[in-house]
ZADO-942069 format. One record per residue (C-alpha): residue in one letter; x negated, y negated, z; residue number from 1; chain. Coordinates in pm, whole numbers, plus 32768, in hexadecimal, padded with zeros to 4 digits. Each point is the difference from the previous one (the first is absolute). Layout:
N
resn = A&c1 = X&c2 = Y&c3 = Z&resi = NUM&chain = A
...
This chain:
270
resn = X&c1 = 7EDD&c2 = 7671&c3 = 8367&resi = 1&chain = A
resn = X&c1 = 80AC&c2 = 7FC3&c3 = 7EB3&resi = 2&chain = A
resn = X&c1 = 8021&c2 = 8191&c3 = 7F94&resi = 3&chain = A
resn = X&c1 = 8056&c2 = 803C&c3 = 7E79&resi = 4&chain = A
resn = X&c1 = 800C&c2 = 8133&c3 = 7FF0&resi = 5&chain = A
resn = X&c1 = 80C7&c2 = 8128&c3 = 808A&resi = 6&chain = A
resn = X&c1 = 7F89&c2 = 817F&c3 = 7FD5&resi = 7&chain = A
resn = X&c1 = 80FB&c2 = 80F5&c3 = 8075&resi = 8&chain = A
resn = X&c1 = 8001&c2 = 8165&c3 = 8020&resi = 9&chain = A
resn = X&c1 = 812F&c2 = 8097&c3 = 7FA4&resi = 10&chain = A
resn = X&c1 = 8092&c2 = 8149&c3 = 80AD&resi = 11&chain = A
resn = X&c1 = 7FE9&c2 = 7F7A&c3 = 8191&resi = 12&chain = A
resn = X&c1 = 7FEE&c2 = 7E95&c3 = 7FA7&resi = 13&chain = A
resn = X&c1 = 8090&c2 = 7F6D&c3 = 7EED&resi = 14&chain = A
resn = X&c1 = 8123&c2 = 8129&c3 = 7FB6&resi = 15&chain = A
resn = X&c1 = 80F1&c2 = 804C&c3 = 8121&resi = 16&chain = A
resn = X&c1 = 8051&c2 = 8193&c3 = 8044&resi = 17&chain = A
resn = X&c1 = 80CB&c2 = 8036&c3 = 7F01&resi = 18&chain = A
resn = X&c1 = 7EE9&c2 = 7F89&c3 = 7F35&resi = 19&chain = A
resn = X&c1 = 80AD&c2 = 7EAA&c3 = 7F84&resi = 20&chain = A
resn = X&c1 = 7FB6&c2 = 7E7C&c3 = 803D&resi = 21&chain = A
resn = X&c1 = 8102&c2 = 7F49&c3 = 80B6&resi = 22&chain = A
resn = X&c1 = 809E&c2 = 7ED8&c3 = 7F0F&resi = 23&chain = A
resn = X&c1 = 7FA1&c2 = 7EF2&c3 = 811D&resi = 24&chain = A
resn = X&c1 = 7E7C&c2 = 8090&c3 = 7FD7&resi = 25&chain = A
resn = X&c1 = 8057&c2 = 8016&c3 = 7EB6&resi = 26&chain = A
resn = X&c1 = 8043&c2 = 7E7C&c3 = 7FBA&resi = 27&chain = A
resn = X&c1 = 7EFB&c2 = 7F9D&c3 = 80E1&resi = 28&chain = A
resn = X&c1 = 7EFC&c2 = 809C&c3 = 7F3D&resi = 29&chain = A
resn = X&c1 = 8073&c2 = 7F38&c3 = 7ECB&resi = 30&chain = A
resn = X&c1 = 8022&c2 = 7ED1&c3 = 80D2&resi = 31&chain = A
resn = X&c1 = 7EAC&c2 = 7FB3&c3 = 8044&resi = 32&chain = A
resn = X&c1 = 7F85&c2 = 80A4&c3 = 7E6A&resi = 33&chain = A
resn = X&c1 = 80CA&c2 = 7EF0&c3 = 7F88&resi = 34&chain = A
resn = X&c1 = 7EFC&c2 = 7F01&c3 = 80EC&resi = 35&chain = A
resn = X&c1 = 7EF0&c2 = 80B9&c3 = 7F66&resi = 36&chain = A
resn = X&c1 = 7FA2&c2 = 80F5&c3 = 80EA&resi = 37&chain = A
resn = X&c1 = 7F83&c2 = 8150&c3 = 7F9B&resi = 38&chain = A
resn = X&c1 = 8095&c2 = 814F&c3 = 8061&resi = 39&chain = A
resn = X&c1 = 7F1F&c2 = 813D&c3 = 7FBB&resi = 40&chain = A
resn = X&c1 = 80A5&c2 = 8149&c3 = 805D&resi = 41&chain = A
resn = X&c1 = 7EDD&c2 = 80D5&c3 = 80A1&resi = 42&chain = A
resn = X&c1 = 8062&c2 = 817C&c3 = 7FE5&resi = 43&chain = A
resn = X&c1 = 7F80&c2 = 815D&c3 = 7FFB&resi = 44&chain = A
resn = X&c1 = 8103&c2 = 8060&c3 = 7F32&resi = 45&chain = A
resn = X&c1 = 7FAF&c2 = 8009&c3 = 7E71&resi = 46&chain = A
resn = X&c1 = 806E&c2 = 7EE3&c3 = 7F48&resi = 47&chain = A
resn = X&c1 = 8138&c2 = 80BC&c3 = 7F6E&resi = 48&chain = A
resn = X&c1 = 8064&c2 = 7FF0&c3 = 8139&resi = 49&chain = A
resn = X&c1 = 7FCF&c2 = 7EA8&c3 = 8074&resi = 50&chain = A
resn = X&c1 = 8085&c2 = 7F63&c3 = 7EB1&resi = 51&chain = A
resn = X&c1 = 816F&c2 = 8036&c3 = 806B&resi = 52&chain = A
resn = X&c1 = 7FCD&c2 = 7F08&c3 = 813B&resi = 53&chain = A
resn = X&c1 = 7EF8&c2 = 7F24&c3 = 7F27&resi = 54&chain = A
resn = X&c1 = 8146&c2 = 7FCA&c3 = 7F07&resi = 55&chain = A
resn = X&c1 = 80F6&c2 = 7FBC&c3 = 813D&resi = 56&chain = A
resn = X&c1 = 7EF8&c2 = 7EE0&c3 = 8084&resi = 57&chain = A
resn = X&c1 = 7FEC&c2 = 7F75&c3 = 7E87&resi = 58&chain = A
resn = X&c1 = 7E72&c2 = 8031&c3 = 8023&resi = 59&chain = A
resn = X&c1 = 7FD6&c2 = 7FE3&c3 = 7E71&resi = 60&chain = A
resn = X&c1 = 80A2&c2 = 7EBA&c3 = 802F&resi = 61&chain = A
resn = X&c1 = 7F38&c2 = 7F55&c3 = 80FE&resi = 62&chain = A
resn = X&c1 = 7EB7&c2 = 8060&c3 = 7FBF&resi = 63&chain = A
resn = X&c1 = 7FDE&c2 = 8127&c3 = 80EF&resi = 64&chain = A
resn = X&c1 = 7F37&c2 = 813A&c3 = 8019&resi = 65&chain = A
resn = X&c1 = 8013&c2 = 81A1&c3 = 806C&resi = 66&chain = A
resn = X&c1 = 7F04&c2 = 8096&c3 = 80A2&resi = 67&chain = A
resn = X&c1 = 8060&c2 = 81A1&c3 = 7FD6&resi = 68&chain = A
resn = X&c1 = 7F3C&c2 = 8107&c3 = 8069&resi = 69&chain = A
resn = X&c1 = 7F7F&c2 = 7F30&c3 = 8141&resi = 70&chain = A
resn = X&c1 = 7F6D&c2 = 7F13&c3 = 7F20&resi = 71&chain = A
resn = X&c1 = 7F4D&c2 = 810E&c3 = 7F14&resi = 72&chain = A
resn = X&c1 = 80CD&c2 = 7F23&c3 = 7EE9&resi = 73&chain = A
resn = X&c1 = 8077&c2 = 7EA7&c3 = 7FEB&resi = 74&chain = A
resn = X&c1 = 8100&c2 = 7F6F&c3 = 7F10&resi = 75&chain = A
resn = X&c1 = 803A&c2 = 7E8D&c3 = 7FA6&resi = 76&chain = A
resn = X&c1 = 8192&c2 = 8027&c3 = 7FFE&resi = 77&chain = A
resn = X&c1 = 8017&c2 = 7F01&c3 = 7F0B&resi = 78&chain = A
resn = X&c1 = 7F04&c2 = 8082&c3 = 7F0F&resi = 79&chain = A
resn = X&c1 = 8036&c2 = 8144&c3 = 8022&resi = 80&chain = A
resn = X&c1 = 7E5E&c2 = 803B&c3 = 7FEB&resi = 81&chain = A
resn = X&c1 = 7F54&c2 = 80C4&c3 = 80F1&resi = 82&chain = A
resn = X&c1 = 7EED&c2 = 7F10&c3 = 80B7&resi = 83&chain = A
resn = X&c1 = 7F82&c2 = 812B&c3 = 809B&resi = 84&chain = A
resn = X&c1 = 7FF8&c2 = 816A&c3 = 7FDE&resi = 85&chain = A
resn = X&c1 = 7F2B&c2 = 80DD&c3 = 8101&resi = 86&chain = A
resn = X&c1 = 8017&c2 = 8199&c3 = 7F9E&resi = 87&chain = A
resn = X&c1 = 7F74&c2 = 813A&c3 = 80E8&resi = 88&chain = A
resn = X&c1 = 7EE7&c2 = 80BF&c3 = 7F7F&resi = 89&chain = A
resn = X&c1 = 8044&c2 = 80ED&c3 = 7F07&resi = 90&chain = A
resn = X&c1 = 7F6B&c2 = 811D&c3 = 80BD&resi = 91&chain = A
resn = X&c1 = 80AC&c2 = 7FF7&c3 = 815A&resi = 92&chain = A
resn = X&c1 = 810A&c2 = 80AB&c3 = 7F99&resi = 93&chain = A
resn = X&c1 = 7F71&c2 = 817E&c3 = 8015&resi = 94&chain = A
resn = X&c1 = 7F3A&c2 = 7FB4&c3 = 8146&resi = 95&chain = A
resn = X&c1 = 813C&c2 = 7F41&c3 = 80A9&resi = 96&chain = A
resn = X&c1 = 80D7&c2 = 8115&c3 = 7FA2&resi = 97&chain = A
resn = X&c1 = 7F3C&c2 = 80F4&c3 = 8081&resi = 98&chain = A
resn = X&c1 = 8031&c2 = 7F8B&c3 = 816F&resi = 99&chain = A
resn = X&c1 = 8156&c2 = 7FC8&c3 = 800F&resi = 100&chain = A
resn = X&c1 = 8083&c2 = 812D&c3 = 7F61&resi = 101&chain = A
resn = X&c1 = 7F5A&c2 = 80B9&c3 = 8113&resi = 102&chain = A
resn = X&c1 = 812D&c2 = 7F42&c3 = 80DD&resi = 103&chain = A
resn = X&c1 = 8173&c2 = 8072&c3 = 800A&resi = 104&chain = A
resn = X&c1 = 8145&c2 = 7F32&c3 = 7FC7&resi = 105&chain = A
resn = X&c1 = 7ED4&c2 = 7EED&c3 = 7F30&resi = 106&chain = A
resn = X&c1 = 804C&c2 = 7F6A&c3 = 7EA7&resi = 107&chain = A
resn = X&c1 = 7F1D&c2 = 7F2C&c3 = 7F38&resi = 108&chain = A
resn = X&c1 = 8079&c2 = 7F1F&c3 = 7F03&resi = 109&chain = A
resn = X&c1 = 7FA1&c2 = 7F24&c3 = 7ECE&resi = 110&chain = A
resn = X&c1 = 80B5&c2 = 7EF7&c3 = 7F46&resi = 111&chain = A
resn = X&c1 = 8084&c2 = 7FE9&c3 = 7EAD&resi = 112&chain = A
resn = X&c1 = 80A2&c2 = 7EE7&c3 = 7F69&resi = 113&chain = A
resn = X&c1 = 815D&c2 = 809B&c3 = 801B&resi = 114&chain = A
resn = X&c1 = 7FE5&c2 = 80FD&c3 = 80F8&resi = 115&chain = A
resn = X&c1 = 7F1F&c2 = 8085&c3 = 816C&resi = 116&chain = A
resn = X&c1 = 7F2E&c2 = 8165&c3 = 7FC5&resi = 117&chain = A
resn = X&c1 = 800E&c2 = 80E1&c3 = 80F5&resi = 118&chain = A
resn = X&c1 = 7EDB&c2 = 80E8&c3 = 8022&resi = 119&chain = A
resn = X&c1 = 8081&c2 = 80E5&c3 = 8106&resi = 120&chain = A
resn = X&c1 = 8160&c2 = 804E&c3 = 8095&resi = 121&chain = A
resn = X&c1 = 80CF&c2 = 7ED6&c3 = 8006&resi = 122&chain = A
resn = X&c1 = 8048&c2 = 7F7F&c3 = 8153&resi = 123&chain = A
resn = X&c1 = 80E7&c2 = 7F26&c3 = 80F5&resi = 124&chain = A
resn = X&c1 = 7F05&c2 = 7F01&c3 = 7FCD&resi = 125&chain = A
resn = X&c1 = 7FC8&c2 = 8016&c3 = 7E85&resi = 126&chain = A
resn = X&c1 = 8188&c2 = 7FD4&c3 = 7FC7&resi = 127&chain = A
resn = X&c1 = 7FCD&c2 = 7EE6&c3 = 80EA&resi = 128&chain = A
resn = X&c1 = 7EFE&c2 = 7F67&c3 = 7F21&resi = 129&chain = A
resn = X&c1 = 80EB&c2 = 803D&c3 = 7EED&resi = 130&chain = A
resn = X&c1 = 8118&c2 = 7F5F&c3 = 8083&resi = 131&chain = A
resn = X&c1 = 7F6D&c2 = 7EB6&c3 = 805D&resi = 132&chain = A
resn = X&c1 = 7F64&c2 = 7FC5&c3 = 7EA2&resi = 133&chain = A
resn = X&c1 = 812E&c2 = 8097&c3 = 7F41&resi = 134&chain = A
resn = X&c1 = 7F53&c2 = 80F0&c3 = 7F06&resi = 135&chain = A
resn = X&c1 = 8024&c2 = 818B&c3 = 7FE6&resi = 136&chain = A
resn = X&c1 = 7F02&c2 = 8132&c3 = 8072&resi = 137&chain = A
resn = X&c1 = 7F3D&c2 = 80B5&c3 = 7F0E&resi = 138&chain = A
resn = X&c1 = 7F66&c2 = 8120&c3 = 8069&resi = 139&chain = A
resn = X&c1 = 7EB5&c2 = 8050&c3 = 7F9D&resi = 140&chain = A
resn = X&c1 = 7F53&c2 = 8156&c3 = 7FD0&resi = 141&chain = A
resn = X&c1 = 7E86&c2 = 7FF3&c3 = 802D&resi = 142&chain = A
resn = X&c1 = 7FED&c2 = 7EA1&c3 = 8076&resi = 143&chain = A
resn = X&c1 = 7E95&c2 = 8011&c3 = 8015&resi = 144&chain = A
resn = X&c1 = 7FCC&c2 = 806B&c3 = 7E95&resi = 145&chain = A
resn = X&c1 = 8148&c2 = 7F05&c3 = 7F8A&resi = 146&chain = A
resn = X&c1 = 7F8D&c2 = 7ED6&c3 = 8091&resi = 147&chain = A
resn = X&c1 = 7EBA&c2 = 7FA3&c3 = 7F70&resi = 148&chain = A
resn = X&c1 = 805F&c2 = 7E6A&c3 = 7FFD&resi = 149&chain = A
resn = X&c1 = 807D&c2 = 7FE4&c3 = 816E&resi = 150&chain = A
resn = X&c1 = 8038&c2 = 7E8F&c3 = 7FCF&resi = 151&chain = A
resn = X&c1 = 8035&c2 = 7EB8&c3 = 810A&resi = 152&chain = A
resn = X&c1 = 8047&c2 = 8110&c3 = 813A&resi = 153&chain = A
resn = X&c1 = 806D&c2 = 8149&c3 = 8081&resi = 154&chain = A
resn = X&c1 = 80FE&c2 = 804D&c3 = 8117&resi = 155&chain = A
resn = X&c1 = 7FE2&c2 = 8144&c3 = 80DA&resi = 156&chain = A
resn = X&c1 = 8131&c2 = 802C&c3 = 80D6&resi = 157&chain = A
resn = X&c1 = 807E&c2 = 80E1&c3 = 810E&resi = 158&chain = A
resn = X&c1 = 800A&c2 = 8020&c3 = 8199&resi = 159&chain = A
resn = X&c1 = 7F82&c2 = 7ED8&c3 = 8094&resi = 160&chain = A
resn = X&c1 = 7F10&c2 = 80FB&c3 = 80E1&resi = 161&chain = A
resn = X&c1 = 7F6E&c2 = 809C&c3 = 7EEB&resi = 162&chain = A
resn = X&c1 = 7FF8&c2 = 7EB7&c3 = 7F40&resi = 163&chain = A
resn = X&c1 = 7F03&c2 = 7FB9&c3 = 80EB&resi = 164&chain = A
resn = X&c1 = 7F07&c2 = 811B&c3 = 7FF6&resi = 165&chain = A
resn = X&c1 = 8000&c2 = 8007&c3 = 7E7C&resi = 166&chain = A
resn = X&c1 = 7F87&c2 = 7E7A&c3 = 8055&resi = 167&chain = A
resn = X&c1 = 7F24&c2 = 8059&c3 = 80B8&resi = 168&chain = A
resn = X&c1 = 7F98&c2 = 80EE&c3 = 7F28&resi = 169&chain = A
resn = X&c1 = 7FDE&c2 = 7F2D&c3 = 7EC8&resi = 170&chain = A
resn = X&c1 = 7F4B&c2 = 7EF6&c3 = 808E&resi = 171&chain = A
resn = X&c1 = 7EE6&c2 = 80BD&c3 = 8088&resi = 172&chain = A
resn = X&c1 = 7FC8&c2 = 80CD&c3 = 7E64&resi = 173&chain = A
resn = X&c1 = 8057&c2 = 7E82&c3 = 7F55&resi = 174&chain = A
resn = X&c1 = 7F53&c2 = 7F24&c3 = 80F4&resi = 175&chain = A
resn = X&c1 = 7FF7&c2 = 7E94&c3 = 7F43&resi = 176&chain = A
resn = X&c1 = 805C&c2 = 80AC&c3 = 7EB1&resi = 177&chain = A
resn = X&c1 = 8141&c2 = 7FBF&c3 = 8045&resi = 178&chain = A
resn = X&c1 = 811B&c2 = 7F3A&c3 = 80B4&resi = 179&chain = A
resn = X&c1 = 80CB&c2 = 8109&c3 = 80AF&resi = 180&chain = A
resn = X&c1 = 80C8&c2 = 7F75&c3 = 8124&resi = 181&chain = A
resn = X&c1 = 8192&c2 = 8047&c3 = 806B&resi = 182&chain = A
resn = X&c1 = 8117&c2 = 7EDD&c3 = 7F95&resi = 183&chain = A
resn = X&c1 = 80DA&c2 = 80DC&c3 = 80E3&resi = 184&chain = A
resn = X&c1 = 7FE6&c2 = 8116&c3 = 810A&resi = 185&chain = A
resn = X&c1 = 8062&c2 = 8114&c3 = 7EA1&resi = 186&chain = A
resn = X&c1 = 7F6D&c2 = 7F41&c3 = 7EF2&resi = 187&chain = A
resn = X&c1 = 7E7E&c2 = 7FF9&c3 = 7FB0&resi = 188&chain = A
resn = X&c1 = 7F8B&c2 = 7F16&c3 = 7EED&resi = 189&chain = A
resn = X&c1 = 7EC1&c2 = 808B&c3 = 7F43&resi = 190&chain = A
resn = X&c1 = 7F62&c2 = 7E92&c3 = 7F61&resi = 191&chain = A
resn = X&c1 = 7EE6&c2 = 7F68&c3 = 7F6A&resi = 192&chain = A
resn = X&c1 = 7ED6&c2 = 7FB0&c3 = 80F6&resi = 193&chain = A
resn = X&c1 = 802E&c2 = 7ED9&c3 = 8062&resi = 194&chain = A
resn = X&c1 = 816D&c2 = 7F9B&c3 = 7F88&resi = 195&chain = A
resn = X&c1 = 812B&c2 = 7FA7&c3 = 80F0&resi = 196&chain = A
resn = X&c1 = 80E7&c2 = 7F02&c3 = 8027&resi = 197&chain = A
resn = X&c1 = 7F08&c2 = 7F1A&c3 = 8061&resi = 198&chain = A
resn = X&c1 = 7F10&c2 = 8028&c3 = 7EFC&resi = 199&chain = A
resn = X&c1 = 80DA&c2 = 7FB3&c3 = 7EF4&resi = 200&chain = A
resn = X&c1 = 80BC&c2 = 7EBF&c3 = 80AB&resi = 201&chain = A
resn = X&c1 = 7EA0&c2 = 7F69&c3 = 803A&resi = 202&chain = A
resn = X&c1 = 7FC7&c2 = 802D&c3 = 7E96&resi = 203&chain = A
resn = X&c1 = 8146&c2 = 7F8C&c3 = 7F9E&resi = 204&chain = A
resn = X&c1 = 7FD2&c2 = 7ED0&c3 = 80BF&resi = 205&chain = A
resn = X&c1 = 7EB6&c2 = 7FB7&c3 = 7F54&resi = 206&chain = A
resn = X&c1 = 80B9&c2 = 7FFC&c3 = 7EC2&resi = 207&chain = A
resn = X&c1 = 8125&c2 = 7F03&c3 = 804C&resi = 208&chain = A
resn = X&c1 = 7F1C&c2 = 7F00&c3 = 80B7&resi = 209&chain = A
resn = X&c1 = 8060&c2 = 804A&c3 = 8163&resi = 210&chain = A
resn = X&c1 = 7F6A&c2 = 8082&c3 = 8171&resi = 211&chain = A
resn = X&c1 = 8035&c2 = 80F5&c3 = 80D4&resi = 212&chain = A
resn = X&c1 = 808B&c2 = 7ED6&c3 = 80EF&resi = 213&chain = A
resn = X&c1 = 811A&c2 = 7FCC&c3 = 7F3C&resi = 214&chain = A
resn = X&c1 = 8095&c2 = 8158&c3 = 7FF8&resi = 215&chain = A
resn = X&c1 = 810B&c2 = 808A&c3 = 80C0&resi = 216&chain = A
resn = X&c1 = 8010&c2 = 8178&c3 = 7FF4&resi = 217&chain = A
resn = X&c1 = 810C&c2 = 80ED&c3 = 8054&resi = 218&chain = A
resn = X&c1 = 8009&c2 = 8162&c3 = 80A7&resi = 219&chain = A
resn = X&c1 = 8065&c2 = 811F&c3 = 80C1&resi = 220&chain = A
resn = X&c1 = 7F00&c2 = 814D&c3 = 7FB6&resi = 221&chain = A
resn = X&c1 = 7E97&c2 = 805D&c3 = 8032&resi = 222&chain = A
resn = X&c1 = 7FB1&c2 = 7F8B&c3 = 7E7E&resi = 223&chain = A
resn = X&c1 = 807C&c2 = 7EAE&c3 = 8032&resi = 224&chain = A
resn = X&c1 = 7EDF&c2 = 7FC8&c3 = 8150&resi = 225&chain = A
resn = X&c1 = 7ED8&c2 = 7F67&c3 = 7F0C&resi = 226&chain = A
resn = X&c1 = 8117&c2 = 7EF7&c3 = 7F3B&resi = 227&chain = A
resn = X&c1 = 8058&c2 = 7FBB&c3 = 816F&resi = 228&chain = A
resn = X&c1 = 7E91&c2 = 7FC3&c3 = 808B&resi = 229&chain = A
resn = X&c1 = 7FB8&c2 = 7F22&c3 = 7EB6&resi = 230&chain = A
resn = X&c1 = 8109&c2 = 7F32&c3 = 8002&resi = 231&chain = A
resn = X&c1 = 8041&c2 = 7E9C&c3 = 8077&resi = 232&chain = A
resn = X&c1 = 8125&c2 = 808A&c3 = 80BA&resi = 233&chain = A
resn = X&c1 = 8024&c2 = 816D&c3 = 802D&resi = 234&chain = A
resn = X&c1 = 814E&c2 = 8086&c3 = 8040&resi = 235&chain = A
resn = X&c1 = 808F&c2 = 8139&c3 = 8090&resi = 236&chain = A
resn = X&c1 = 8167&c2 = 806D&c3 = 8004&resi = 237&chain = A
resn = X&c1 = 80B7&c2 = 8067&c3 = 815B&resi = 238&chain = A
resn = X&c1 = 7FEE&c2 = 815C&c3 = 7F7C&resi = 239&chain = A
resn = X&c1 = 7EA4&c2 = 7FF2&c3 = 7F80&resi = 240&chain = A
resn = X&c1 = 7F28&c2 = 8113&c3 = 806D&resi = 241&chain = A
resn = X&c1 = 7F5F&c2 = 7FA2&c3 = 8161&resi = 242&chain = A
resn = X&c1 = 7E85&c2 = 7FDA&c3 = 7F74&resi = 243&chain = A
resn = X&c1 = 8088&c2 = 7F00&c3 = 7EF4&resi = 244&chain = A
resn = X&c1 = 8089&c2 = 7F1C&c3 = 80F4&resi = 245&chain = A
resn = X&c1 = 7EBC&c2 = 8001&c3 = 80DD&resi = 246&chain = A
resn = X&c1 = 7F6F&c2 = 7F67&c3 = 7EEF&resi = 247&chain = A
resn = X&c1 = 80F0&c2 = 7EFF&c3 = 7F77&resi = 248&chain = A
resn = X&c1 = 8015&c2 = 7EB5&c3 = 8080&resi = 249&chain = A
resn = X&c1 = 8190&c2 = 7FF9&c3 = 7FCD&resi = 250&chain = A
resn = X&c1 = 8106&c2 = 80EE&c3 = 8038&resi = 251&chain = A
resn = X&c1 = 8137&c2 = 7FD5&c3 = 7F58&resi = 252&chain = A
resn = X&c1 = 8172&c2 = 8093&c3 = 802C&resi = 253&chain = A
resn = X&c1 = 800C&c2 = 8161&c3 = 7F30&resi = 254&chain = A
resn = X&c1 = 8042&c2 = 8041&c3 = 7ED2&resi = 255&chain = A
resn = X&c1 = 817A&c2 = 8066&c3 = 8048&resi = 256&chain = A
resn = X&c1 = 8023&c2 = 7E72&c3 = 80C7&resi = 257&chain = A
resn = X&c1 = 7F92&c2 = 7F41&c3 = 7EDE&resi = 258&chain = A
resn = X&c1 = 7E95&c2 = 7FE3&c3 = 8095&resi = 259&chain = A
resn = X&c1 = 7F87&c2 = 7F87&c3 = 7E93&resi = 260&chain = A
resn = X&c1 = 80F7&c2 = 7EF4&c3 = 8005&resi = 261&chain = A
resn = X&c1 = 7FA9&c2 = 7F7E&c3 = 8167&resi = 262&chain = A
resn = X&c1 = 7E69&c2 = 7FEE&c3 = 7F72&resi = 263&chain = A
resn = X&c1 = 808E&c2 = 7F29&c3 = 7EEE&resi = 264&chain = A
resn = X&c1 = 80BA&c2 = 7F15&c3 = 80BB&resi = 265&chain = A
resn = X&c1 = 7EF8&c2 = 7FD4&c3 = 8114&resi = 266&chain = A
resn = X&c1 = 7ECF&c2 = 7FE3&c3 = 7F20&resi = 267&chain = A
resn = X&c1 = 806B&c2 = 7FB1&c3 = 7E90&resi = 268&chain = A
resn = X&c1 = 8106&c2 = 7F47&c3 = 7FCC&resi = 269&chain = A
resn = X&c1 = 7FE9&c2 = 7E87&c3 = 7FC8&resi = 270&chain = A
């Protein structure tokens, strides 16, 4: 198959542990933009976040696109227009917030342009969320009342275990309402019904005159499993979580081994 286009996820796949992309990844990913491939960088992080590493792979100058908030949002790099923009209900926020604060050592958090809202007590996890997108905490007294716009996605974190039950939870009061599934073990993404990586690819494909087929995609956690399923070639990393590579039909070095670079040369480059 002649694949032309690439979607990565970023932290587990794309980024190595310290959170950077290796210069021989690096140049490979302009290598085959320059023979008119397209690279889309798949993410639940917001797009503040992934614009640092959409600048690095020069996405504004090959025609390539951002998919932030697990494809809630999608950005045409060159542009700079939205193409798609999915937001959460205005009035989950009260009803959401009600179950988790019942939970200890949980935050909840919303996105600003500049900066993450914490609704609770600020956590291991919600510095860790920090971190990788590079923006500062705000904290955020009566979240429930604050927040009346909750936007492309909300983020509860905390103890994987308890993570879990305030799933479980969720799911059973939202039912199809929502998207509410885990990208890792401490994070829980509250979405738009229907919207996930996936979703949005499909309907980015649509738009530039390509299939499903012809898509490579890219990833290591439990939000990147529908991109893997749809794609032409579905890819796990080494280090992916185990249920991700039962469904891919590669697996790849990890992230830390160049595991990006090894896709590229194996199934892009001509």
């Amino acid at each position: 198959m002649d694949y032309q286009l690439l979607a990565l996820d970023l932290d587990g796949t794309l980024t190595n542990s310290e959170k950077k992309i290796s210069k021989a990844t690096l140049d490979a990913l302009i290598k085959i933009q320059k023979q008119g491939k397209k690279v889309v960088l798949a993410s639940g992080r917001p797009t503040i976040g992934v614009l640092p590493l959409a600048g690095q792979l020069r996405l504004a100058d090959y025609g390539g696109y951002m998919l932030s908030f697990n494809g809630a949002r999608i950005t045409d790099c060159q542009s700079g227009q939205l193409i798609y923009n999915r937001q959460l209900p205005d009035d989950i926020v009260s009803p959401l917030f009600h179950i988790i604060k019942k939970y200890s050592g949980i935050d909840i958090l919303a996105y600003r342009e500049d900066a993450i809202l914490s609704g609770l007590k600020i956590n291991e996890y919600t510095e860790l969320e920090a971190r990788i997108n590079h923006i500062p905490i705000e904290s955020i007294p009566n979240f429930e009342e604050q927040i009346t716009e909750p936007g492309n996605k909300l983020l509860v974190t905390g103890a994987p275990p308890i993570i879990e039950l305030i799933r479980q939870e969720a799911r059973a009061s939202f039912r199809s309402y929502l998207n509410i599934y885990c990208s890792e073990p401490f994070f829980l993404e509250i979405m738009p019904a229907g919207i996930d990586k996936a979703h949005s690819l499909l309907k980015l494909l649509t738009s530039v005159g390509l299939s499903a087929g012809e898509m490579i995609c890219c990833g290591d956690g439990y939000n990147d499993l529908t991109m893997i399923e749809t794609a032409g070639l579905g890819v796990a990393m080494a280090n992916a979580q185990p249920a991700v590579k039962e469904k891919a039909d590669y697996i790849t070095k990890s992230n830390d081994e160049d595991g990006i670079l090894q896709v590229i040369n194996e199934f892009m480059l001509v």
